[in-house]
NUNUPA-573634 format. One record per residue (C-alpha): residue number from 1; residue in three letters; chain; x, y, z. Coordinates in steps of 0.25 Angstrom, whole numbers. Layout:
tike | kolmi | figu | px | py | pz
NUM | ALA | A | X | Y | Z
...
END
This chain:
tike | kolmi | figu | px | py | pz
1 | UNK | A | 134 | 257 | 258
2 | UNK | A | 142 | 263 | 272
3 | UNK | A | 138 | 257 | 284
4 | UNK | A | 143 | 263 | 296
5 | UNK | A | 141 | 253 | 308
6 | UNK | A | 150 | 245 | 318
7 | UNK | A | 150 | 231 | 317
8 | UNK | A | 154 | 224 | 332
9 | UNK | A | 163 | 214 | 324
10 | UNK | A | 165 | 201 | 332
11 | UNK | A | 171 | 186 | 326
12 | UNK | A | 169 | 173 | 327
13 | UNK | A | 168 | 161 | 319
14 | UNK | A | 155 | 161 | 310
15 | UNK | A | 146 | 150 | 307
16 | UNK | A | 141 | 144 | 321
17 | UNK | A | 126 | 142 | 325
18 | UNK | A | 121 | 143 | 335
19 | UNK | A | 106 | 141 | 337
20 | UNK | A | 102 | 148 | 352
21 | UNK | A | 113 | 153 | 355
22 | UNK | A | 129 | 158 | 351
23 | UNK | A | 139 | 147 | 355
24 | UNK | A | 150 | 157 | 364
25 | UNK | A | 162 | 150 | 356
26 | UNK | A | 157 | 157 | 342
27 | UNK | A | 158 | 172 | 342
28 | UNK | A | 150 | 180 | 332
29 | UNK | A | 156 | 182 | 318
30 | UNK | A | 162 | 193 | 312
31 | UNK | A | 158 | 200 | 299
32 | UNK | A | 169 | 210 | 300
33 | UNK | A | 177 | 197 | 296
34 | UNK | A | 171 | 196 | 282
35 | UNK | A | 158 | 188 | 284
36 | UNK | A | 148 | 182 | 272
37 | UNK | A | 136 | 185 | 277
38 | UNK | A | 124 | 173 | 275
39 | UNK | A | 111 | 184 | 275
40 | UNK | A | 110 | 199 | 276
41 | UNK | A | 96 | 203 | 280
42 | UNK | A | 88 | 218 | 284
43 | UNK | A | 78 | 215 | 295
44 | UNK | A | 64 | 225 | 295
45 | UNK | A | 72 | 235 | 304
46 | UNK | A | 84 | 235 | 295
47 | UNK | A | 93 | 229 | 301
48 | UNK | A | 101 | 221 | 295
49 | UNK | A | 106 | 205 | 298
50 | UNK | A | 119 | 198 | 293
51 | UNK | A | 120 | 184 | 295
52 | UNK | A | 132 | 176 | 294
53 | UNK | A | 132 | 160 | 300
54 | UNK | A | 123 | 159 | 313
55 | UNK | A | 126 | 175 | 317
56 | UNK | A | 121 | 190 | 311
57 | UNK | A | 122 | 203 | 313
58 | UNK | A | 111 | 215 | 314
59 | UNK | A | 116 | 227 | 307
60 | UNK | A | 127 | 231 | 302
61 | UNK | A | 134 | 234 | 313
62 | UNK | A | 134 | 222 | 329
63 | UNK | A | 140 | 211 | 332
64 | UNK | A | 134 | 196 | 325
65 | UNK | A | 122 | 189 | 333
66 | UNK | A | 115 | 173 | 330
67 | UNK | A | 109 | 175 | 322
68 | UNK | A | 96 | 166 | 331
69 | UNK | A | 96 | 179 | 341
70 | UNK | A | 89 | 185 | 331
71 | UNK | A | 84 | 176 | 321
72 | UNK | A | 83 | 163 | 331
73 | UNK | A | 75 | 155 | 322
74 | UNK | A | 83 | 153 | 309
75 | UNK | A | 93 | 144 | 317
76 | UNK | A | 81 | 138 | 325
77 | UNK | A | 74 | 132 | 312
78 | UNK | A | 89 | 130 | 306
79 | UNK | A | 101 | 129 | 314
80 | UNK | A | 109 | 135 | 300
81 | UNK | A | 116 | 144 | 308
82 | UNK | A | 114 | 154 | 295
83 | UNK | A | 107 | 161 | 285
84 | UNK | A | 105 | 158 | 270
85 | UNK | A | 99 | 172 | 266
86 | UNK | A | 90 | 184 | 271
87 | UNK | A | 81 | 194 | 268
88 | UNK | A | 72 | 204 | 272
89 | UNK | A | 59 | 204 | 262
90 | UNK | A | 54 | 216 | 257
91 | UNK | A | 39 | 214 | 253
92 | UNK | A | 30 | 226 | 257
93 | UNK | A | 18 | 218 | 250
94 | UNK | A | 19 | 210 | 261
95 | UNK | A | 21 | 213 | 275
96 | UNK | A | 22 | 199 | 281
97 | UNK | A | 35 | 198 | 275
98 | UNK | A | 40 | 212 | 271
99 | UNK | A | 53 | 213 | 280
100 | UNK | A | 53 | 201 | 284
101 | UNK | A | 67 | 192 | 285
102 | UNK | A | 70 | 180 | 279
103 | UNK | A | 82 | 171 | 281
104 | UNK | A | 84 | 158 | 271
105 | UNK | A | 91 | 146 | 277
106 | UNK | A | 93 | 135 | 267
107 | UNK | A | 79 | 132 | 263
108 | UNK | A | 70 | 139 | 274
109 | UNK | A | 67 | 154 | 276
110 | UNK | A | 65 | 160 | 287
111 | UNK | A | 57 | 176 | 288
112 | UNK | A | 58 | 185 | 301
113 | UNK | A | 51 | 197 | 305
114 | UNK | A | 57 | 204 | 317
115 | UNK | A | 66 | 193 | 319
116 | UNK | A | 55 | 183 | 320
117 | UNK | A | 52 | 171 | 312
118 | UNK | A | 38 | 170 | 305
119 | UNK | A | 30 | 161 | 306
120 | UNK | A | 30 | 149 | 297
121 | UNK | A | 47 | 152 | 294
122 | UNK | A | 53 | 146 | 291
123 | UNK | A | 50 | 140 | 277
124 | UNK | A | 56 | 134 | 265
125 | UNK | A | 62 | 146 | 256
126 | UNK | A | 55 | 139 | 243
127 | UNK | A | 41 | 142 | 253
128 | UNK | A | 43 | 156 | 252
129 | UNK | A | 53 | 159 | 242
130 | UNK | A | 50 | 150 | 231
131 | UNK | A | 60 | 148 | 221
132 | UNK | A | 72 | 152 | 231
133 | UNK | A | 82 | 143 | 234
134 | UNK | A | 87 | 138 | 249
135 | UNK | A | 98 | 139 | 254
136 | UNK | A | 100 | 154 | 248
137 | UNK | A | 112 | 164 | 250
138 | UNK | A | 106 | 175 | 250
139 | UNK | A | 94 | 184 | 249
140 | UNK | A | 88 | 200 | 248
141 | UNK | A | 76 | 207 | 246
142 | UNK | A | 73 | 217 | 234
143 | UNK | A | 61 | 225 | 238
144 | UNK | A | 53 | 228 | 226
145 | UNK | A | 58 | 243 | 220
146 | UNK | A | 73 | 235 | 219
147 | UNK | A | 67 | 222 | 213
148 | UNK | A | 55 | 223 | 205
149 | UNK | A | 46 | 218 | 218
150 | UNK | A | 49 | 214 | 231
151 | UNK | A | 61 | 200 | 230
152 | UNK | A | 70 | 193 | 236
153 | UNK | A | 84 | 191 | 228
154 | UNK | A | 89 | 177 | 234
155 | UNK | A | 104 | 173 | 230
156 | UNK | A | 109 | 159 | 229
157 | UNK | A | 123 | 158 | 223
158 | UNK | A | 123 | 166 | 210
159 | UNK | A | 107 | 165 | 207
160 | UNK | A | 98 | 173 | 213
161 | UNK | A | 82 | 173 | 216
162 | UNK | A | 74 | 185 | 215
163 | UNK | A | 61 | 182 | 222
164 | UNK | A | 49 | 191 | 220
165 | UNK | A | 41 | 191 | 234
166 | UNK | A | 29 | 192 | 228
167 | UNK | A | 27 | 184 | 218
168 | UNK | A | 37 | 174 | 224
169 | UNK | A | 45 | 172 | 211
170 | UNK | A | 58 | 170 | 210
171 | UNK | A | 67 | 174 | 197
172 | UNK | A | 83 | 167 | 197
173 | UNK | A | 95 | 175 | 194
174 | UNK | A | 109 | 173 | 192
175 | UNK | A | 119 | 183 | 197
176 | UNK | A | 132 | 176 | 194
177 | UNK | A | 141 | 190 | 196
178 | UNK | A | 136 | 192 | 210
179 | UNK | A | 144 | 186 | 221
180 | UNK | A | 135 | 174 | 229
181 | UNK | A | 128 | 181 | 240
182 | UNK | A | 129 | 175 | 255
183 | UNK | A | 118 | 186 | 258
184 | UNK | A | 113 | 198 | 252
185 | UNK | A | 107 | 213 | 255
186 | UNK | A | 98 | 223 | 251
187 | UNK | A | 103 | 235 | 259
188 | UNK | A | 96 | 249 | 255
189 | UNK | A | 92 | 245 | 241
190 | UNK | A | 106 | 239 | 239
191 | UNK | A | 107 | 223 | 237
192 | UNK | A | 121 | 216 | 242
193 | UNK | A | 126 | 203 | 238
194 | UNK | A | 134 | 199 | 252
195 | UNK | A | 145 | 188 | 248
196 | UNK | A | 159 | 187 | 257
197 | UNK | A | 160 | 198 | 266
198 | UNK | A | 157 | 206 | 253
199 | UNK | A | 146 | 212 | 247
200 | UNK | A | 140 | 214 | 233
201 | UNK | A | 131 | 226 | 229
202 | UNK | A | 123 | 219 | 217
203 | UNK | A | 109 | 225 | 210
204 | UNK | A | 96 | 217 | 215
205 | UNK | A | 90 | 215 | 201
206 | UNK | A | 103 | 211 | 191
207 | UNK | A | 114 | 207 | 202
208 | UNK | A | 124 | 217 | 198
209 | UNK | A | 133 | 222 | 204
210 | UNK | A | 139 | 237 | 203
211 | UNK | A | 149 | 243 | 210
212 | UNK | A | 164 | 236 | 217
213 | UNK | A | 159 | 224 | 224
214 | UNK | A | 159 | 215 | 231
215 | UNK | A | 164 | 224 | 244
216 | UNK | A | 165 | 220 | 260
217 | UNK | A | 154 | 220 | 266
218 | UNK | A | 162 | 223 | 280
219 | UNK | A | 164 | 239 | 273
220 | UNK | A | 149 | 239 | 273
221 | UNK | A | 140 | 231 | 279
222 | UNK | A | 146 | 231 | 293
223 | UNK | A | 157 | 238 | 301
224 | UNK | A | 170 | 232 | 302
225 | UNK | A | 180 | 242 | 309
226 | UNK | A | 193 | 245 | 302
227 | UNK | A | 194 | 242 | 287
228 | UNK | A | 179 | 239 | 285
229 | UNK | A | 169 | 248 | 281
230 | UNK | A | 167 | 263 | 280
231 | UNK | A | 167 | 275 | 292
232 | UNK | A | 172 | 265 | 302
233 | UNK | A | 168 | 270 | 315
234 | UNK | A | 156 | 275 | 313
235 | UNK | A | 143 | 273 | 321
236 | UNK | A | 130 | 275 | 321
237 | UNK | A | 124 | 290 | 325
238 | UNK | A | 117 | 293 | 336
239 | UNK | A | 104 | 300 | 333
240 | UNK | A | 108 | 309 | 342
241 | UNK | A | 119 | 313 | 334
242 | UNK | A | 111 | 314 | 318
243 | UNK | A | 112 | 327 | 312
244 | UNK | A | 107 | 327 | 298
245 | UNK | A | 111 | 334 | 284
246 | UNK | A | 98 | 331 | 276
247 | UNK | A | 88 | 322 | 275
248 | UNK | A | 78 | 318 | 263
249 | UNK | A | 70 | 306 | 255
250 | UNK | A | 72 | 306 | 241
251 | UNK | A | 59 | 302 | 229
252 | UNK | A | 62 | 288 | 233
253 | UNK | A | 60 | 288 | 249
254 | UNK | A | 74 | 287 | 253
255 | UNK | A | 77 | 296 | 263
256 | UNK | A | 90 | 301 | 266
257 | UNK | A | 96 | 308 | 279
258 | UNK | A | 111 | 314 | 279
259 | UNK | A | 120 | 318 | 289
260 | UNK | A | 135 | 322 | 287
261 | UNK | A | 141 | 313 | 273
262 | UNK | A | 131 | 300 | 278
263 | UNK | A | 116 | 297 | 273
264 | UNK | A | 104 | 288 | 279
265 | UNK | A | 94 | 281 | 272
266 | UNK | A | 81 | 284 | 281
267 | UNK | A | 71 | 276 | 274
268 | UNK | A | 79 | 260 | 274
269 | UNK | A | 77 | 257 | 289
270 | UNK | A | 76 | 243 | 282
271 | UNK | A | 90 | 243 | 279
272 | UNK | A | 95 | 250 | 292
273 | UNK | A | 100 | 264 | 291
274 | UNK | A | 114 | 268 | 287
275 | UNK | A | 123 | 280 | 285
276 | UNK | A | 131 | 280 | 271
277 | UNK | A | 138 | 293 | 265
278 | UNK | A | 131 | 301 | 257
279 | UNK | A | 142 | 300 | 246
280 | UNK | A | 133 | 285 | 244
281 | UNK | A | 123 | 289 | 237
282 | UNK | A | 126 | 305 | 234
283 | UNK | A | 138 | 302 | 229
284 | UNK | A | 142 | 317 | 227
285 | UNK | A | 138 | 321 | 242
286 | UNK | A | 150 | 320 | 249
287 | UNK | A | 148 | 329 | 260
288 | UNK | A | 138 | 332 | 272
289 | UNK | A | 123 | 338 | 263
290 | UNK | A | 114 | 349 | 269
291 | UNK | A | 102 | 345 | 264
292 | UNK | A | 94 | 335 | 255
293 | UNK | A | 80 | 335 | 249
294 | UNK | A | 74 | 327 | 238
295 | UNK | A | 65 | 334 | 225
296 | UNK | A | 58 | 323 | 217
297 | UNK | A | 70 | 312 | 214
298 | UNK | A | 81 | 323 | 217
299 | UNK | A | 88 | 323 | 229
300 | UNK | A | 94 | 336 | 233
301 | UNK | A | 106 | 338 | 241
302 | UNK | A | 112 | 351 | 246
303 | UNK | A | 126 | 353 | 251
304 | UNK | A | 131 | 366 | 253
305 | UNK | A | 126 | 376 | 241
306 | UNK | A | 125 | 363 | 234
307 | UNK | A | 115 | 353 | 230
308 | UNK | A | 114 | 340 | 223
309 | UNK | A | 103 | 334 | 218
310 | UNK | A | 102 | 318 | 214
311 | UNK | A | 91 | 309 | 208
312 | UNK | A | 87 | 300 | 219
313 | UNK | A | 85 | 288 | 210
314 | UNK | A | 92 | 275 | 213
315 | UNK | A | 106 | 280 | 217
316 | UNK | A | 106 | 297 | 219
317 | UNK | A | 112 | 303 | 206
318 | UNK | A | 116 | 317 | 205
319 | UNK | A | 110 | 325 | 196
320 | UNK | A | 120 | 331 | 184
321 | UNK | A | 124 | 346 | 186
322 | UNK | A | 124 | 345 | 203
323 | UNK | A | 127 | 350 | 211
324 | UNK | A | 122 | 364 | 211
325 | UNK | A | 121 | 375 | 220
326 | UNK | A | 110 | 375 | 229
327 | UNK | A | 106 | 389 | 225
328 | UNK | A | 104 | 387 | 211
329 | UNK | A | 97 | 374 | 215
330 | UNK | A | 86 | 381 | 226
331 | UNK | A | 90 | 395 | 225
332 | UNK | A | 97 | 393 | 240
333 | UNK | A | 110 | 395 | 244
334 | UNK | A | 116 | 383 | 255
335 | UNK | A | 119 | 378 | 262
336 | UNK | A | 105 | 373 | 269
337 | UNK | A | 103 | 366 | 280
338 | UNK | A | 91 | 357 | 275
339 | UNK | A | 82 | 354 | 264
340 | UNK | A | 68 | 347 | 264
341 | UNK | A | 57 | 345 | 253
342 | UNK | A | 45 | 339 | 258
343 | UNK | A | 36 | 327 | 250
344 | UNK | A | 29 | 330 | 237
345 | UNK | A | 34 | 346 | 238
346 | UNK | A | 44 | 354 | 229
347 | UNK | A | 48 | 365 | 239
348 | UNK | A | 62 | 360 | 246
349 | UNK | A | 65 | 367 | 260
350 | UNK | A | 77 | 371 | 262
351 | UNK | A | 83 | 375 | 277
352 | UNK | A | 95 | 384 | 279
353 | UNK | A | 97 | 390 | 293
354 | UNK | A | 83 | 394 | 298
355 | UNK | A | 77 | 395 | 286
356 | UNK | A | 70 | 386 | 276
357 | UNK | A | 69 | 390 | 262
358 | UNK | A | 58 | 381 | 251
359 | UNK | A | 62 | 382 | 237
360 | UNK | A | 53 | 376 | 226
361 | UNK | A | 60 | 366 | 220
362 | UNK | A | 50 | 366 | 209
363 | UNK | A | 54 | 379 | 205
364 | UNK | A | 63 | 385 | 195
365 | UNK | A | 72 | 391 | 199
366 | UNK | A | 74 | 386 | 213
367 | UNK | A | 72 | 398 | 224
368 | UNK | A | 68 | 398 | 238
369 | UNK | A | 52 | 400 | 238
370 | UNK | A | 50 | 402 | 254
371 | UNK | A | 59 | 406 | 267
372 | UNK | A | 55 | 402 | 280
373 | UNK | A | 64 | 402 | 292
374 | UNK | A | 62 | 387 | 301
375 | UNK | A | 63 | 386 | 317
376 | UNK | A | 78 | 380 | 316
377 | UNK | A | 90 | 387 | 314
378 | UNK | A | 97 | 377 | 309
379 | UNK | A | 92 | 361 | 304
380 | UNK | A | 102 | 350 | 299
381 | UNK | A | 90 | 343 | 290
382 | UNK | A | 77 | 341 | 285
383 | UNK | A | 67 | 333 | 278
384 | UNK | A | 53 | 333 | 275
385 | UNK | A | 44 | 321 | 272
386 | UNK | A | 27 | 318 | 273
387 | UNK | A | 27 | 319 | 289
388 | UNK | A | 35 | 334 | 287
389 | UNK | A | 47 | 341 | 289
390 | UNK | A | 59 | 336 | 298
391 | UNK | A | 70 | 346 | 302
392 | UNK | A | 83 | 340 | 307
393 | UNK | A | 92 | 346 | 318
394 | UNK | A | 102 | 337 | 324
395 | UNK | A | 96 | 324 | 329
396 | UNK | A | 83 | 329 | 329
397 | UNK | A | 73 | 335 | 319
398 | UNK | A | 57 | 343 | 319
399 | UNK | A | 45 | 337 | 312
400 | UNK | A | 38 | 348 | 305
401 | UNK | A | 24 | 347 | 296
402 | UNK | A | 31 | 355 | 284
403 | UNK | A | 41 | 364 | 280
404 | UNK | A | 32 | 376 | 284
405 | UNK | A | 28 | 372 | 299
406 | UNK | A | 46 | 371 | 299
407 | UNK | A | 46 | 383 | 295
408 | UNK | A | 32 | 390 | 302
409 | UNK | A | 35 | 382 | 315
410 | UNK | A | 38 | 389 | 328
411 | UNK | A | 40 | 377 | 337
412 | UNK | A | 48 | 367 | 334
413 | UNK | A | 43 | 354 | 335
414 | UNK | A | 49 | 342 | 346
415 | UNK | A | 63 | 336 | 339
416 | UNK | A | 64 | 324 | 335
417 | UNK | A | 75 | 314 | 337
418 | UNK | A | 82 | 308 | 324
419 | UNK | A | 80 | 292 | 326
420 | UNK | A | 88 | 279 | 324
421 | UNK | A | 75 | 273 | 317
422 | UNK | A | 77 | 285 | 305
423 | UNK | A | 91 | 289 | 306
424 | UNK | A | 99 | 277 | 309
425 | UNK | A | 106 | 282 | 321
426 | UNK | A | 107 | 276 | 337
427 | UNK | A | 101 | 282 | 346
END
């Protein structure tokens, strides 16, 4: 995982409450200096809180805050100047407490919605967490899909207590090989044991872990300046300045948009939105792609007079024998500028210059069923879905019903604006 934020790092000793108000002798602390986080929690937005002593920070990138601006009644009720554990519960069964935050200090828990305490908070842990421990070290949620249903995964020491929300049972385990976790994070459908200023990658089910770990979480989870991190530098796009390759959602509803060697994940505005190189997950693409579309559980991705095609199970695999050439594939030559297939169809549409070719993917062989020319000369992306076709051009793209009002259309509809809610960018 790349992130590729600026941290404002600023020092100062840790540890200090203070309950209304930050004493102008303490400044604020420094996780660029190797900080062991106490909590780690998404809020309903996504953004996403570290906590350490009396301060946090929002996001991966800004200075530390009290935490009391924010969250002013954890230190009213407690004066602990910390936090235990945190989670955001992930219980679409229920409403009243889908999303909501919760903070564990020694026996009491506390839940938030928009920043704001509920009502009747906080309460003993055993009160709504039976069979949970105080005085916890860590805590995340596993939405049902990862765990068998909607749980809580809540770490003290080596044991840990997997609490199913609905039922409100709780089974023990004991993950002696991982390290103890000061806090933990479930951060697009990956779970991180945090201990140190290091980070643990570990499976949510067995505890284990795969891969060279543990690893700092200052290359990662913030931006440290020289000797931390990856593409130091960097900054957030301005809308302004987007200028897409390809976009597409794969059989699973992830949606995927590129631009040069990098990659967003459009649907996990719970978890934020973030760039990472397309080498991540496709791990043969190395260079900028033309196009992408997705056929049943394939995904399809053209560079050049190429294209690739990989199972969009779990982790993308490429299927054995590609790449192959595009025309033996669909019977066109590239390179293309963009490529779409519509929900529930076989016919993929296919844009070079001003002209878009269908070919039936359901036919063998592969040939280019029908040529119609499109009211563009030339278009960086596209993408269709159930609300209809979207054409990208720059920082802007055209709504259309279907492929054939694109293509019969003789006035082009208003543009619109590509937006920070969907891409990520600053306006």
């Amino acid at each position: 995982c790349v992130f590729v934020f600026i941290l404002i790092c600023l020092y100062a000793p840790e540890g200090h409450s203070h309950p209304k108000g930050e004493d102008p002798h303490d400044a604020k602390p420094d996780r660029c200096k190797g900080i062991e986080f106490d909590a780690i929690t998404p809020d309903e937005k996504g953004n996403t809180f570290f906590f350490k002593g009396d301060h946090l920070w929002k996001g991966f990138s800004g200075p530390a805050e009290l935490s009391n601006n924010i969250f002013n009644e954890l230190d009213d009720s407690h004066h602990l100047g910390h936090v235990d554990a945190a989670f955001r519960m992930h219980h679409q069964d229920d409403l009243n407490v889908h999303d909501h935050i919760y903070f564990f200090l020694d026996d009491k828990v506390f839940s938030y919605y928009n920043y704001t305490l509920e009502q009747g908070y906080p309460v003993e842990i055993q009160q709504e967490f039976p069979g949970v421990p105080s005085h916890l070290d860590a805590a995340v949620e596993c939405p049902k899909g990862e765990c068998i249903t909607d749980s809580v995964l809540f770490f003290k020491g080596n044991e840990i207590y997997s609490f199913d929300i609905k039922t409100k049972s709780v089974k023990k385990k004991v993950w002696a090989h991982l390290p103890n976790c000061t806090s933990a994070f479930r951060w697009l459908e990956h779970y991180y044991c945090f201990h140190g200023y290091n980070f643990t990658r570990f499976h949510h089910v067995s505890g284990d872990v795969t891969g060279t770990y543990p690893k700092d979480a200052r290359n990662y989870f913030m931006r440290c300046g020289e000797g931390f991190g990856h593409g130091d530098g960097a900054r957030r796009q301005r809308c302004s300045e987007v200028k897409l390759n390809a976009i597409t959602t794969d059989d699973k509803g992830r949606s995927y948009a590129f631009q040069d060697a990098m990659y967003i994940r459009l649907d996990t505005h719970r978890d934020g939105s973030h760039h990472f190189p397309i080498s991540r997950l496709w791990k043969e693409i190395s260079v900028v792609v033309d196009a992408v579309f997705n056929y049943g559980d394939n995904m399809y991705i053209i560079q050049g007079d190429q294209v690739y095609i990989y199972k969009s199970a779990v982790h993308y695999t490429l299927i054995e024998g590609y790449p192959k050439p595009l025309k033996e594939e669909l019977g066109i030559d590239g390179p293309v500028d963009a490529a779409f297939l519509c929900p529930n169809q076989h016919i993929v549409n296919v844009i070079q210059g001003q002209k878009m070719y269908d070919i039936d993917l359901a036919a063998t062989p592969r040939a280019v069923k029908m040529e119609r020319p499109i009211p563009f000369p030339e278009i960086d992306a596209g993408f269709c879905d159930a609300d209809g076709v979207k054409v990208f051009i720059g920082p802007e793209y055209y709504s259309y019903q279907s492929p054939m009002i694109l293509a019969m259309g003789k006035i082009k509809p208003a543009p619109q604006k590509i937006s920070p809610e969907k891409f990520g960018c600053e306006k």
